[in-house]
C-alpha positions as CSV (number, residue, x, y, z in Angstrom):
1,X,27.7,19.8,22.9
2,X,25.2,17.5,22.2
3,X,21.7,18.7,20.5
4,X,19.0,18.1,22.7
5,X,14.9,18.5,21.7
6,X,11.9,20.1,22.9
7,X,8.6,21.9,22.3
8,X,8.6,25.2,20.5
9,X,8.1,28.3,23.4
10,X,6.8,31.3,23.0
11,X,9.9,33.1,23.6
12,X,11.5,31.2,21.1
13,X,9.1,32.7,18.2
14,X,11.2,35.3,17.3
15,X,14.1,33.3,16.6
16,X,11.5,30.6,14.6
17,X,10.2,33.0,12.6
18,X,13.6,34.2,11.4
19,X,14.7,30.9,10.8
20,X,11.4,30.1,9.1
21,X,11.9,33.2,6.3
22,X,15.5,32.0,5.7
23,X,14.0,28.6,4.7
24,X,11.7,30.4,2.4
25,X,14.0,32.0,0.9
26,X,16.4,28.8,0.5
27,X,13.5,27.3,-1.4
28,X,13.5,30.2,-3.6
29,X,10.6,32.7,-2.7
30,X,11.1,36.2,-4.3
31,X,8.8,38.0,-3.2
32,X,9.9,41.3,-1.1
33,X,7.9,42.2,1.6
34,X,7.9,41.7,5.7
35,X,6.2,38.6,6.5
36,X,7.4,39.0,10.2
37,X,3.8,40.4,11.6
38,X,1.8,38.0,9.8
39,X,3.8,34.8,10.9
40,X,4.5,36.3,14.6
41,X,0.0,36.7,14.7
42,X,-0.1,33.3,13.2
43,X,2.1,31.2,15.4
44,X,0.8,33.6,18.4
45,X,-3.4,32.6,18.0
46,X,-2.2,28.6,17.2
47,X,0.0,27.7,19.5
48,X,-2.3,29.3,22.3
49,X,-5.3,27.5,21.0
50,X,-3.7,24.2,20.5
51,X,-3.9,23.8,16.6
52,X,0.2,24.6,15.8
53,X,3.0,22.6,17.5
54,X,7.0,22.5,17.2
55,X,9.9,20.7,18.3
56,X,12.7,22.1,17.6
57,X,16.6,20.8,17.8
58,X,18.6,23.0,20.5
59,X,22.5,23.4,20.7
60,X,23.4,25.0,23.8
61,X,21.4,27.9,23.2
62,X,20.9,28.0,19.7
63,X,17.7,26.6,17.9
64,X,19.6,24.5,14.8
65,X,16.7,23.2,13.7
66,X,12.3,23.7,13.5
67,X,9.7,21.8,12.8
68,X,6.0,22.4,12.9
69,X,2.1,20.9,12.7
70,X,-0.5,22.7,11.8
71,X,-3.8,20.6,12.7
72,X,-6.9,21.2,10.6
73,X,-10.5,19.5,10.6
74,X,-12.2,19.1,7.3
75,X,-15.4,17.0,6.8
76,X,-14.4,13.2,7.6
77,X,-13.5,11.3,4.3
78,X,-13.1,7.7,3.5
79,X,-9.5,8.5,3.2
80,X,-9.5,10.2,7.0
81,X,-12.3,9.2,8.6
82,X,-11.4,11.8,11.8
83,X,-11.7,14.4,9.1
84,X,-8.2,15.5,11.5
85,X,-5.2,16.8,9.2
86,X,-1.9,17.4,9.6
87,X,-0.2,19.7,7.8
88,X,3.9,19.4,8.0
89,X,6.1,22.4,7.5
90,X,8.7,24.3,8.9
91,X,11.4,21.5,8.5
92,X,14.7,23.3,8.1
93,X,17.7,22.3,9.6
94,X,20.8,25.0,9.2
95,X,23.2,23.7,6.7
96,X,26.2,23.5,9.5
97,X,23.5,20.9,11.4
98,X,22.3,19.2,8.3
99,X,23.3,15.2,7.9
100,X,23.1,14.5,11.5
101,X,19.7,13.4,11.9
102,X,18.0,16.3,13.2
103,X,14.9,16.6,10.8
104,X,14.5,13.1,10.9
105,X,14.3,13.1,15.0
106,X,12.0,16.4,14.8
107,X,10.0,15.0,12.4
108,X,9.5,11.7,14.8
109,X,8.3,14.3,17.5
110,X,5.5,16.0,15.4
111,X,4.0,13.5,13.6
112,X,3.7,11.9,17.5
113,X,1.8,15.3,18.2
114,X,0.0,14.3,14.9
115,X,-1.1,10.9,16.2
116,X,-1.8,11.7,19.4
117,X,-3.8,15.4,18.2
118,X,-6.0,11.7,16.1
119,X,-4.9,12.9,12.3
120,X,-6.0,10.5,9.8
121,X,-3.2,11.9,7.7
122,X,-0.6,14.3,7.4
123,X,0.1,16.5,4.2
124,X,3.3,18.1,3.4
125,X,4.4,19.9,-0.1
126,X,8.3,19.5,-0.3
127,X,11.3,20.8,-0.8
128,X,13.4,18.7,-3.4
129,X,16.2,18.5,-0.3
130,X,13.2,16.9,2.2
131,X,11.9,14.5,-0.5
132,X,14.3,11.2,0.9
133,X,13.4,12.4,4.3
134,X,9.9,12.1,4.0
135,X,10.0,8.8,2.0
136,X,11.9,7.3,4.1
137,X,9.6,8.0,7.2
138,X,6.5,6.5,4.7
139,X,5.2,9.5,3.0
140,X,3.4,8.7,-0.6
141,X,3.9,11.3,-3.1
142,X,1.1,12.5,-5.1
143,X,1.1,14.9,-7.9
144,X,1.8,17.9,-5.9
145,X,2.1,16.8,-2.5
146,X,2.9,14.4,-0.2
147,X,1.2,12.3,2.3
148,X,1.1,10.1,5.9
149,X,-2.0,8.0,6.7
150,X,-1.8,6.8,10.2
């Protein structure tokens, strides 16, 4: 079956937010308690007021893989003059779907959102695995992060 993409629902949140602890935990977070309320109230409040979007990658019924943009405003800078920000996370692919293309087409669809939301940049801190991703797409690395100007 072929994976096919669309726009995070809100019936899908559960599943996202179990995907999204696993990728914590892949990058190496510790710590040991239930994130689960915090995340559900988050994604909840931001995708009802506009400022979080996701794609994610479907197979038949199964989310494979998530993506998400969170969209801040900080006082315009010469850097961003629209003061708009994007702030990348959630890329995580499971490793059975990984090396098909799937966080490179997910990330195509948010950083759309990005452009279209009028970011001046988006910001993302890494994992080591997404480093070639995001270079590829035209993401500079700074010292702790990385970044998109549009």
């Amino acid at each position: 079956m072929a994976v096919e993409y669309r726009r995070l629902e809100e019936s899908d949140l559960e599943v996202f937010i179990e995907m999204r602890i696993h990728q914590l935990r892949e990058e190496g977070a510790q710590e040991d308690m239930d994130l689960k309320p915090a995340l559900r109230e988050y994604y909840h409040r931001h995708m009802a007021d506009g400022s979080f979007v996701s794609w994610v990658a479907v197979d038949g019924t199964q989310i494979v893989g998530t993506s998400g943009m969170s969209f801040v405003e900080k006082p315009p800078y010469f850097g961003c003059p629209s003061g708009k920000v994007g702030l990348l996370s959630s890329m995580f692919t499971w490793k059975a779907y990984r090396r098909q293309g799937i966080a490179k087409a997910l990330l195509t669809r948010v950083m759309q959102e990005a452009k279209e939301y009028g970011c001046g940049v988006v910001q993302i801190t890494p994992s080591d695995m997404g480093m070639l991703l995001y270079t590829d797409f035209g993401f500079v690395k700074h010292e702790k992060f990385m970044q998109y100007k549009f």
